[in-house]
Rosetta silent file (secondary structure, phi, psi, omega in degrees, C-alpha in Angstrom):
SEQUENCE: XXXXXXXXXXXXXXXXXXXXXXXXXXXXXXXXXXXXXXXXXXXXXXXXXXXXXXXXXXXXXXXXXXXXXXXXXXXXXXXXXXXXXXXXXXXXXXXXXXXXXXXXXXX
SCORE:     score description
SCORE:     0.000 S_00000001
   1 L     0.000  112.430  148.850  -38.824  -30.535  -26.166 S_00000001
   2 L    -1.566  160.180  164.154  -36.091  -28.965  -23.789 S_00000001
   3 L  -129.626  151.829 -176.959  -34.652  -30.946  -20.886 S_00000001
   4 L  -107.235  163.129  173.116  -34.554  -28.594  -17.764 S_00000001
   5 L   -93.680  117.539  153.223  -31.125  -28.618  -16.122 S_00000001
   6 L   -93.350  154.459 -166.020  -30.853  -28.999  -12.469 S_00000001
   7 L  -124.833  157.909 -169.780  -28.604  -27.134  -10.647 S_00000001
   8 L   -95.052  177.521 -159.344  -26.830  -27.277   -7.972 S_00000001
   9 L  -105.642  112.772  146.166  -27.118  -25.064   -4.415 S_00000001
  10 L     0.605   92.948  179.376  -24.626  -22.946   -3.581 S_00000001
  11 L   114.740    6.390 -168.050  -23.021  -24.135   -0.447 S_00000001
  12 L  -111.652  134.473 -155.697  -23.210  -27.808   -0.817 S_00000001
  13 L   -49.645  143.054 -169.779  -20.153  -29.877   -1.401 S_00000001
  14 L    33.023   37.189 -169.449  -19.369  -29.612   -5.055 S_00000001
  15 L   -59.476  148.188  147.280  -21.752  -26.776   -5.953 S_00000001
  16 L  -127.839  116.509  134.925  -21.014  -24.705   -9.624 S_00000001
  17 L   -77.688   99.507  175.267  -22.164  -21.812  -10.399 S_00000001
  18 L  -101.124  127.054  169.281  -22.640  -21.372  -13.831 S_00000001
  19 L  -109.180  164.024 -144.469  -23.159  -18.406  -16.330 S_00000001
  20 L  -149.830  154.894  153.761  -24.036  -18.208  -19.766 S_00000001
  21 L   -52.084  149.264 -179.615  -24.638  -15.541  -22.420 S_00000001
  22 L   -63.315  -21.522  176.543  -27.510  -13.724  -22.584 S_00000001
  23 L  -126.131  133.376 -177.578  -28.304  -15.459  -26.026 S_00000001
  24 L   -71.996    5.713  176.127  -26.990  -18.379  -27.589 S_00000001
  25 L  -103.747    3.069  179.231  -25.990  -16.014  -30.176 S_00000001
  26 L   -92.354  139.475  161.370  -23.690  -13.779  -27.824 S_00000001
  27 L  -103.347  159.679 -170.586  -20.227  -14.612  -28.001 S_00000001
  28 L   -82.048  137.779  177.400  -17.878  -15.029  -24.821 S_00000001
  29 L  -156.895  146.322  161.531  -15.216  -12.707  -25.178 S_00000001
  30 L    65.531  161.303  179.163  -12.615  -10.777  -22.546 S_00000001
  31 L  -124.994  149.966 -179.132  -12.702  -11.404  -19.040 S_00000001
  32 L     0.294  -26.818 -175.255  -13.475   -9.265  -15.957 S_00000001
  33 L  -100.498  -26.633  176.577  -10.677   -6.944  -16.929 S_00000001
  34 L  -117.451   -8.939 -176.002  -11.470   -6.204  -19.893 S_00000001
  35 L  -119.947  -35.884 -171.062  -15.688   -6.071  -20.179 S_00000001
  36 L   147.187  -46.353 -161.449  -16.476   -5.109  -16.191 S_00000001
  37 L   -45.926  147.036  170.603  -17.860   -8.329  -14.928 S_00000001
  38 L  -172.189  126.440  177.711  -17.334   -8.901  -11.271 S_00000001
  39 E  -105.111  106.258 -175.121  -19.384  -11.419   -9.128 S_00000001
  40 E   -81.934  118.466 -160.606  -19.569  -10.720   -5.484 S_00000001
  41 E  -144.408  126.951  154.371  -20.226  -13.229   -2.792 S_00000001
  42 E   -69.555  153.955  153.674  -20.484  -12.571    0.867 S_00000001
  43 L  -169.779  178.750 -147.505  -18.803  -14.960    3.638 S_00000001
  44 L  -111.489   -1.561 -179.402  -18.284  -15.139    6.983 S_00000001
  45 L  -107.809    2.534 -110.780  -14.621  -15.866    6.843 S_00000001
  46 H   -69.193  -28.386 -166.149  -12.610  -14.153    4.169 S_00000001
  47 H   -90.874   -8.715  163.033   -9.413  -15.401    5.603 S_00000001
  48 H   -68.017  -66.165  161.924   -9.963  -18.879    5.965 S_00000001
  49 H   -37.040  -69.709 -149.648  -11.623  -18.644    2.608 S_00000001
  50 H   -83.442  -36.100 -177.011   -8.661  -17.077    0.188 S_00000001
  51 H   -65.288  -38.075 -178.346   -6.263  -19.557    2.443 S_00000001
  52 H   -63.590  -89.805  168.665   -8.347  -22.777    1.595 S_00000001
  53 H    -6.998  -52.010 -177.194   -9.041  -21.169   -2.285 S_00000001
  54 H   -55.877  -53.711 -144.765   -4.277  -20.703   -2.044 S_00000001
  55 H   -74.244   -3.806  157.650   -3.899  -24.414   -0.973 S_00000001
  56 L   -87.693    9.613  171.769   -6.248  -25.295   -4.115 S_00000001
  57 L    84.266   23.480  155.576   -3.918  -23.244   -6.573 S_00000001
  58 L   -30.707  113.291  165.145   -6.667  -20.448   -6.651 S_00000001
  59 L   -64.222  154.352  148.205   -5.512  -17.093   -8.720 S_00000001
  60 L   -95.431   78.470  175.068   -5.447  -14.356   -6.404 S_00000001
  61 L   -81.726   -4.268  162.859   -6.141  -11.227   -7.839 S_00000001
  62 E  -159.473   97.401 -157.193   -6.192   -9.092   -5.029 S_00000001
  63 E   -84.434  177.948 -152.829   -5.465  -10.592   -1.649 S_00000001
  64 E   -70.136  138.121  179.250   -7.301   -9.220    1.688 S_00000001
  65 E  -166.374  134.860 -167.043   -7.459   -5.645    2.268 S_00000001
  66 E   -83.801  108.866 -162.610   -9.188   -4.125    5.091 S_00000001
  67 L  -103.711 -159.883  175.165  -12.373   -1.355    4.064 S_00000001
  68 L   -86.503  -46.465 -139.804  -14.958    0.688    6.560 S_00000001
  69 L   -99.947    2.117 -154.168  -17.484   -1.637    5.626 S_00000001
  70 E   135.860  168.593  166.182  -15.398   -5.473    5.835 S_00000001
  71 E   -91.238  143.025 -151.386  -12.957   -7.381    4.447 S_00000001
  72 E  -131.334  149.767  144.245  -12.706   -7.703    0.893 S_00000001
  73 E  -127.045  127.319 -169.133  -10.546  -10.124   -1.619 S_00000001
  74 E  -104.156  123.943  166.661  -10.801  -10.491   -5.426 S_00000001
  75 E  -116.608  161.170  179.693  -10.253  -14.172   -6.975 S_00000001
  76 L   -77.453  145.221  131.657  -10.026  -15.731  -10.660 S_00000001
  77 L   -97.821 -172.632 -159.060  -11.775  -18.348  -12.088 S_00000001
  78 L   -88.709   38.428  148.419  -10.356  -20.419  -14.496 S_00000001
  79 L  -119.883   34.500 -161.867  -11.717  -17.835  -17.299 S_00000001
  80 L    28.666   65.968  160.166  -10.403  -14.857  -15.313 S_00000001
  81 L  -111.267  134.139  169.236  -13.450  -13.374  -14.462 S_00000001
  82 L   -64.023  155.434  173.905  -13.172  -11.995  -10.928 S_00000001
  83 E   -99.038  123.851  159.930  -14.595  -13.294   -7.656 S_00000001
  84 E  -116.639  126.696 -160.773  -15.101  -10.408   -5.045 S_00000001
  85 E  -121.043  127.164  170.183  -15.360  -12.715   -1.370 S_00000001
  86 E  -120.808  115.793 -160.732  -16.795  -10.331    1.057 S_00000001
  87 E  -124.283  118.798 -174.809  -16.427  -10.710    4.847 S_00000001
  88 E   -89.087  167.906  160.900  -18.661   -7.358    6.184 S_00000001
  89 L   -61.163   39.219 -140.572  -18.465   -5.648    8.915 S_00000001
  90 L   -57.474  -38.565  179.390  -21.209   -6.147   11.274 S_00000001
  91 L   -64.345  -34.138 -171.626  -19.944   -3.863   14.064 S_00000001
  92 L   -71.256  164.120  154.267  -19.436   -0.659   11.170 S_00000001
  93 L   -14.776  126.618  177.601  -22.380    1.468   10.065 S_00000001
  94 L   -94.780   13.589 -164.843  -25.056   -0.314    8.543 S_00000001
  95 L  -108.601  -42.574 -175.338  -25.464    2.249    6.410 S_00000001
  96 L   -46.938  117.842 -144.829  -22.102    2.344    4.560 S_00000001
  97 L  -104.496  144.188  172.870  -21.198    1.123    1.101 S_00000001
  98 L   -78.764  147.115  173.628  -18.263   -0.972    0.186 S_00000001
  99 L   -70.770  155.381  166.965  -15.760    0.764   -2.114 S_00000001
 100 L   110.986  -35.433 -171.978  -15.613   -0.257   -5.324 S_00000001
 101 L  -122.548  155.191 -174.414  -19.017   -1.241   -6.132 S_00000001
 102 L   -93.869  135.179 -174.845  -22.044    0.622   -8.224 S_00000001
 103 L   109.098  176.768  176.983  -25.762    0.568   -6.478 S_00000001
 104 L  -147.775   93.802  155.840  -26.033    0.318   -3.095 S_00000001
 105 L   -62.700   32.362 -179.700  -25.472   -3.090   -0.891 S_00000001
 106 L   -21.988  122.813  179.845  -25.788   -2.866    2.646 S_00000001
 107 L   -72.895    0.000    0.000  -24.121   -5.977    4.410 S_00000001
């Protein structure tokens, strides 16, 4: 019989998010840069964020740059898959799409 895993909540002091292959028979290979991957997370903060995320020895793979829709930063994890930390725009168009991403996300 299985044991279920509990997981932790997003936003709670020592929170992981973890991902896995779709199959235990896919192997992990290449990182963000080389397969596509990119995980996107809103906050309310961006610059607060990527400064806390320097003083823990974060990579920075793109540091804050200003769009129509918000502020946007790209970070590493330690398998270099990107982070995209999104601080929107509340005052722009609610209609508008951030660059950069496929689909359509309204903040």
């Amino acid at each position: 019989q299985k044991t279920k895993t509990k997981l932790g909540r997003l936003g709670q002091s020592g929170a992981l998010l973890s991902l896995h292959p779709a199959s235990s028979s896919t192997p992990h290979v290449g990182t963000s840069i080389d397969n596509g991957v990119l995980i996107g997370l809103v906050v309310g903060d961006v610059s607060s964020a990527v400064n806390e995320l320097k003083s823990k020895n974060v990579k920075i793979h793109r540091d804050i740059q200003k769009h129509e829709a918000g502020k946007n930063a790209i970070i590493l994890d330690p398998d270099d898959y990107m982070i995209s930390l999104f601080e929107p725009d509340f005052d722009a168009e609610k209609n508008i799409q951030a660059g950069g991403y496929i689909g359509f996300t309204p903040a």
